[in-house]
NUDRENBA-453380 format. One record per residue: x, y, z of N, C-alpha, C, CB in turn. Coordinates in nm, 2 decimals, always signed. Glycine has a CB too. Layout:
! NUDRENBA-453380
NODE    npx    npy    npz   capx   capy   capz    cpx    cpy    cpz   cbpx   cbpy   cbpz
NODE      X      Y      Z      X      Y      Z      X      Y      Z      X      Y      Z
...
! end
This chain:
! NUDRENBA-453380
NODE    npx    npy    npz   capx   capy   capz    cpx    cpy    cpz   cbpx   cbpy   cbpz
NODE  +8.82  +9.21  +8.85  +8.81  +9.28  +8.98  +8.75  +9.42  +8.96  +8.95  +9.29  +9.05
NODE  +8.78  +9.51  +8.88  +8.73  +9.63  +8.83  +8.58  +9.65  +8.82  +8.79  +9.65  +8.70
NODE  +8.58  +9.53  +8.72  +8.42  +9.48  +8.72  +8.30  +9.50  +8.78  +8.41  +9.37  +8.73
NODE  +8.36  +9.42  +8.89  +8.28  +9.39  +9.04  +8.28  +9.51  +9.12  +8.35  +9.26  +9.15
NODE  +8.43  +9.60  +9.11  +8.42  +9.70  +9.19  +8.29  +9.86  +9.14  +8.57  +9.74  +9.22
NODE  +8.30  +9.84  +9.00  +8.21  +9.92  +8.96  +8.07  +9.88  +8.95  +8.24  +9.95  +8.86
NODE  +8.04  +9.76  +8.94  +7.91  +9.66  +8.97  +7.85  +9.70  +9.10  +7.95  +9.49  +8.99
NODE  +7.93  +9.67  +9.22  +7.92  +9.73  +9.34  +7.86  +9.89  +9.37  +8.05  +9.72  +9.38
NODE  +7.96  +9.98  +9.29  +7.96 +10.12  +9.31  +7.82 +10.16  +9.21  +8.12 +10.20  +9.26
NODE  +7.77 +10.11  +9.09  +7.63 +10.14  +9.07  +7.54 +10.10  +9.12  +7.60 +10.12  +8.98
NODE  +7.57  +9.99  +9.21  +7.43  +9.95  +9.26  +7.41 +10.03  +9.42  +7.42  +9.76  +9.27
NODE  +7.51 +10.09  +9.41  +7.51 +10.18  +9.56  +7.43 +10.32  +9.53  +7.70 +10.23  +9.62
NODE  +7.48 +10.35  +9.41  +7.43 +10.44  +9.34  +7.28 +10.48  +9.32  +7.48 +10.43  +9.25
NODE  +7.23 +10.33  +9.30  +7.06 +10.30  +9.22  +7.00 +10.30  +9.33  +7.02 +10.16  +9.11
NODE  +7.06 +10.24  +9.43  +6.93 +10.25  +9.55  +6.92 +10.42  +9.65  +6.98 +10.09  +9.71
NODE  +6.81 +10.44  +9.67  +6.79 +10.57  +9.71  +6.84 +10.58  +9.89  +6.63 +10.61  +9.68
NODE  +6.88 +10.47  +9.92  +6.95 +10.48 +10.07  +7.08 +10.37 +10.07  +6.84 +10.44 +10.19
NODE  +7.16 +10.41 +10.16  +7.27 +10.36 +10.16  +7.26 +10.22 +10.23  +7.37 +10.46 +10.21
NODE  +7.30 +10.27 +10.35  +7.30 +10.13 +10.48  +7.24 +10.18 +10.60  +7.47 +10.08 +10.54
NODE  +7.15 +10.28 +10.59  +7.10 +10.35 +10.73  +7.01 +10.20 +10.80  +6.97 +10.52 +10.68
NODE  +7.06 +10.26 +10.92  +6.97 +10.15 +11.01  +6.86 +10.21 +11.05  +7.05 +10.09 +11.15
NODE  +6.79 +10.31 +10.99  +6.68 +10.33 +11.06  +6.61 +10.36 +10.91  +6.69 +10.44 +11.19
NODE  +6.66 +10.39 +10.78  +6.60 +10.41 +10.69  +6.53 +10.58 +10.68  +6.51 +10.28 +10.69
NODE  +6.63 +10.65 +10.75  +6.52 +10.75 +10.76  +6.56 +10.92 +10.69  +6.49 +10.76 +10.94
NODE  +6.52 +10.99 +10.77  +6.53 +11.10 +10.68  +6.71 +11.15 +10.63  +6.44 +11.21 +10.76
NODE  +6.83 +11.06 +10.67  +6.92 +11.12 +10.62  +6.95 +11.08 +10.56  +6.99 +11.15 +10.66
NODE  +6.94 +10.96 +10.48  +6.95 +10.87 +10.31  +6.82 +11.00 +10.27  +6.88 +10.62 +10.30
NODE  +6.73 +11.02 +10.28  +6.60 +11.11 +10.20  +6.72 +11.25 +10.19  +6.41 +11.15 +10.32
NODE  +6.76 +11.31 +10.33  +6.85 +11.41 +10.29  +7.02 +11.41 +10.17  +6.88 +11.45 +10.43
NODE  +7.06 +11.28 +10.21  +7.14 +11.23 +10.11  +7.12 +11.23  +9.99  +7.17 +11.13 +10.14
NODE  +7.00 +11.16  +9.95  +6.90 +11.19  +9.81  +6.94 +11.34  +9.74  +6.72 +11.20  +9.87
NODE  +6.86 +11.36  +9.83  +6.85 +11.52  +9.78  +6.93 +11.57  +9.71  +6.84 +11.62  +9.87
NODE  +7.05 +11.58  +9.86  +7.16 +11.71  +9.85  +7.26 +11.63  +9.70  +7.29 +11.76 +10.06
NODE  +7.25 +11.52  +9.70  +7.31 +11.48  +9.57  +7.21 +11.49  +9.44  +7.36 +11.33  +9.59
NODE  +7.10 +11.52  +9.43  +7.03 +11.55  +9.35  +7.03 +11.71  +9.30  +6.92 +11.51  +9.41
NODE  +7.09 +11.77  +9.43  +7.12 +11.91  +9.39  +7.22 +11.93  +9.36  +7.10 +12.00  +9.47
NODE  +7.31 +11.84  +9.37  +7.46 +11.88  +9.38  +7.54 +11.93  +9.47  +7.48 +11.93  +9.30
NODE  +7.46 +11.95  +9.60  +7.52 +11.98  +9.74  +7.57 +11.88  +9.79  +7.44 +12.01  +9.84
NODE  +7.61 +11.77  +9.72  +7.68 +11.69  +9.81  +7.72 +11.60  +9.68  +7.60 +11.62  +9.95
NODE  +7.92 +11.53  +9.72  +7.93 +11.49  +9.63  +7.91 +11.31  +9.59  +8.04 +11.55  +9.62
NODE  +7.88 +11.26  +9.50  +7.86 +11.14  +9.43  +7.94 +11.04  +9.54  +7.93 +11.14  +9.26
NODE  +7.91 +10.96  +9.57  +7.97 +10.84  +9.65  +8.10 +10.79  +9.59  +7.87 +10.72  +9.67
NODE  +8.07 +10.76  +9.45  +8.22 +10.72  +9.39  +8.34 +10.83  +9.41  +8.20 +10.70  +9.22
NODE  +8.30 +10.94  +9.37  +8.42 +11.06  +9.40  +8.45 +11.07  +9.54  +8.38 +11.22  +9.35
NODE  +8.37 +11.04  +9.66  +8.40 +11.01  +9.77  +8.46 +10.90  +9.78  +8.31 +11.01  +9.85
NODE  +8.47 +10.80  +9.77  +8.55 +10.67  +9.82  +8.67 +10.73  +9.72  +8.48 +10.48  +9.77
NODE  +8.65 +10.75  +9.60  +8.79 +10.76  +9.54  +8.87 +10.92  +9.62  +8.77 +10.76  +9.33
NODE  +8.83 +10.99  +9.72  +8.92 +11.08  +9.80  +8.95 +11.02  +9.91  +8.86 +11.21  +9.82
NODE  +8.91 +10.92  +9.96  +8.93 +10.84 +10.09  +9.01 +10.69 +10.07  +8.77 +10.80 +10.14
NODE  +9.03 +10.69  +9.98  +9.08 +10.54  +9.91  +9.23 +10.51 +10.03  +9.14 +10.56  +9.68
NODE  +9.29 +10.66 +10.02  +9.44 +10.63 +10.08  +9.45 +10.55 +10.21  +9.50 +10.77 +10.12
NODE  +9.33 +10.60 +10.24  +9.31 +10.57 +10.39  +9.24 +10.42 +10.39  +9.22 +10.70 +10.48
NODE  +9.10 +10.39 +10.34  +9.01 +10.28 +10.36  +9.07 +10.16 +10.28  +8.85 +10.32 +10.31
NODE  +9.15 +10.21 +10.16  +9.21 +10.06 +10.07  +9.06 +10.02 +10.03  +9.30  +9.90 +10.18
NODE  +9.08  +9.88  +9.97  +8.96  +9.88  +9.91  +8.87  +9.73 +10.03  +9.00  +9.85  +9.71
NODE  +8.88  +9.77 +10.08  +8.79  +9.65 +10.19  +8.72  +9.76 +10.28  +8.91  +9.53 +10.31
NODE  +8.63  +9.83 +10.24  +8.51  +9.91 +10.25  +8.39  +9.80 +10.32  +8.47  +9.97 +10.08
NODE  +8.35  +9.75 +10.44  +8.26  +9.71 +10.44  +8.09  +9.73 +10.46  +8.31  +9.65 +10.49
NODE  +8.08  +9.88 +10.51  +7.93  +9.91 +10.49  +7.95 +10.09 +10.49  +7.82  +9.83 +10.65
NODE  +7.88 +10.17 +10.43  +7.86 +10.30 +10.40  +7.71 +10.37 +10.48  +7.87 +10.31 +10.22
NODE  +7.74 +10.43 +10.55  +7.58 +10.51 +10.61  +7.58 +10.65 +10.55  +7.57 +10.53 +10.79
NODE  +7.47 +10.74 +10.59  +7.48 +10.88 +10.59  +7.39 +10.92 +10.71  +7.44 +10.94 +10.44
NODE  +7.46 +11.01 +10.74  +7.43 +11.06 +10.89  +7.41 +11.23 +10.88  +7.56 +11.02 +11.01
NODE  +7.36 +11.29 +10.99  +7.37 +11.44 +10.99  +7.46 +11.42 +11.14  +7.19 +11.54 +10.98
NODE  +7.54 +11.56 +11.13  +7.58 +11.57 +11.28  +7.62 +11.73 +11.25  +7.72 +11.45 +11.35
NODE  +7.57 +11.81 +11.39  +7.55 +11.93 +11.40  +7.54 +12.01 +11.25  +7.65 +11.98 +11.49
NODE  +7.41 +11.92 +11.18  +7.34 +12.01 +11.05  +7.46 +11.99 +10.90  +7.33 +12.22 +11.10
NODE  +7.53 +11.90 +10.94  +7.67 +11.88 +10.83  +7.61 +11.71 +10.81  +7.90 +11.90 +10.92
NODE  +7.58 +11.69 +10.67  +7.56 +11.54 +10.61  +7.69 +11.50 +10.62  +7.49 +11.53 +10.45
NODE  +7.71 +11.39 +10.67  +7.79 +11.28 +10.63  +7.78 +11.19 +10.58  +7.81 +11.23 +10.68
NODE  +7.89 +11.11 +10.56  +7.93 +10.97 +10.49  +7.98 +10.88 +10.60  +8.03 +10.98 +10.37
NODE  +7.93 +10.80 +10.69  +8.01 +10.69 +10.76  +8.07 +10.59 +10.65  +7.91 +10.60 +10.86
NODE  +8.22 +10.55 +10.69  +8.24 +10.47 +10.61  +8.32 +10.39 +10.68  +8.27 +10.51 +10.50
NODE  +8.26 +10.23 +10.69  +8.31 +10.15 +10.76  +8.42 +10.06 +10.67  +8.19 +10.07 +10.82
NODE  +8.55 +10.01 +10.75  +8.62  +9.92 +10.65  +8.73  +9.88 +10.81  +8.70 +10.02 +10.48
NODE  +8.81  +9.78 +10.70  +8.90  +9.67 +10.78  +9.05  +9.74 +10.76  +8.90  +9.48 +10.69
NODE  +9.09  +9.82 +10.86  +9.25  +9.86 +10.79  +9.35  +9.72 +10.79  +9.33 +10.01 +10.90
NODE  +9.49  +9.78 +10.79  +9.59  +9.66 +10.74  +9.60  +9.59 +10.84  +9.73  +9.70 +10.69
NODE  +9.54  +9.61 +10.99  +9.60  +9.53 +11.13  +9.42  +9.42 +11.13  +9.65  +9.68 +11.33
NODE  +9.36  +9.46 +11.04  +9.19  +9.37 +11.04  +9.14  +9.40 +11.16  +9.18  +9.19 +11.02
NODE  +9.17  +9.52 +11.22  +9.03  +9.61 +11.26  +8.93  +9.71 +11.24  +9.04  +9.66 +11.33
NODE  +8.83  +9.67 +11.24  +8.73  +9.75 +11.18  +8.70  +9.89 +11.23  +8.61  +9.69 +11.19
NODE  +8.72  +9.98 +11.13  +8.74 +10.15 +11.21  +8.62 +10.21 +11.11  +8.95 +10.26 +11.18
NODE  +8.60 +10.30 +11.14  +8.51 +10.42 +11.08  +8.57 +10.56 +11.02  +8.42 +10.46 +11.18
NODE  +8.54 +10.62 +10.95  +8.54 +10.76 +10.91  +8.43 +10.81 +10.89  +8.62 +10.79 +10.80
NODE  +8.39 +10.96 +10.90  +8.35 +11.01 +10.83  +8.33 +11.12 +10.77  +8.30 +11.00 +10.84
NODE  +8.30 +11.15 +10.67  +8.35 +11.25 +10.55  +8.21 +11.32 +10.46  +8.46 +11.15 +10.43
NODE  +8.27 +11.47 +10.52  +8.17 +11.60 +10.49  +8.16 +11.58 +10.33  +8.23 +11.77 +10.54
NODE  +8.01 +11.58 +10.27  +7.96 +11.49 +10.16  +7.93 +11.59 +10.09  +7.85 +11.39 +10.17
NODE  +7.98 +11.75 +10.09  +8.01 +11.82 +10.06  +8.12 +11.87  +9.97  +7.99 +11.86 +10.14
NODE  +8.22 +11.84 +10.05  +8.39 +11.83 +10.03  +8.48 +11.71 +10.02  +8.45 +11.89 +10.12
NODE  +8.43 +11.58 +10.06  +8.51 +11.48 +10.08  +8.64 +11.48 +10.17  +8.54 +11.46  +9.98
NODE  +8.58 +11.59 +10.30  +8.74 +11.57 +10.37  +8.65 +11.54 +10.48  +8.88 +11.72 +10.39
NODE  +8.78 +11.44 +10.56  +8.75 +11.34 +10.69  +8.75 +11.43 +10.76  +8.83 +11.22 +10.73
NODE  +8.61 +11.42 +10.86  +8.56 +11.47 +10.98  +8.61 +11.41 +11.12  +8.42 +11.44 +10.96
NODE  +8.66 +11.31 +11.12  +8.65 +11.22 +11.18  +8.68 +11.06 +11.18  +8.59 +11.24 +11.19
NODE  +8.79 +11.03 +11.21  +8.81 +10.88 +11.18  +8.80 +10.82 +11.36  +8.99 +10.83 +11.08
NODE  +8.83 +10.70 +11.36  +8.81 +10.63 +11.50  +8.81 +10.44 +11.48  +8.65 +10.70 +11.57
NODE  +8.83 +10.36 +11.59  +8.80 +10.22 +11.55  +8.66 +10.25 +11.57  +8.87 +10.10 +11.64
NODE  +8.56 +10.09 +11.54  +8.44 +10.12 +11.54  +8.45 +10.05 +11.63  +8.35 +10.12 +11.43
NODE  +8.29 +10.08 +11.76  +8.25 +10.02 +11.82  +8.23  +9.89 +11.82  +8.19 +10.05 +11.84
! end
């Protein structure tokens, strides 16, 4: 299981965009600011969010909202509704959680 979960977490890693639905400039800004080190590694993010998401994570975006990069992070909590967070990719603290549309 370890395996697969780290299998998973490099191959999130190797592609230069996450799950953007439009493919656009905030995976390019995501790029970056983790290229600079303005923003932290996706693994050290899920592992500060873990308490909350458990490990049934089902899709990750990156967004800007009022000039702050984010991390959407979609998953199934314990009642199997699908909710969102998202978390300043800077610091790893939640901005914002909610069910998802």
């Amino acid at each position: 299981m370890r395996r697969t979960v780290l299998v998973l977490l490099l191959s999130l890693l190797a592609a230069p965009a996450f799950a953007d639905k439009g493919g656009g400039d905030d995976d390019d800004d995501a790029h970056e600011a983790r290229r600079r080190g303005d923003a932290l590694p996706l693994p050290v993010i899920l592992e500060k969010v873990r308490h909350i998401t458990g490990k049934r994570i089902v899709d990750i975006e990156t967004e800007k909202k009022r000039g702050v990069l984010l991390y959407g992070i979609y998953y199934i909590d314990a009642k199997g509704r699908r909710r969102e967070i998202y978390v300043d990719s800077r610091t790893g603290v939640v901005v914002e959680s909610k069910e998802d549309d």
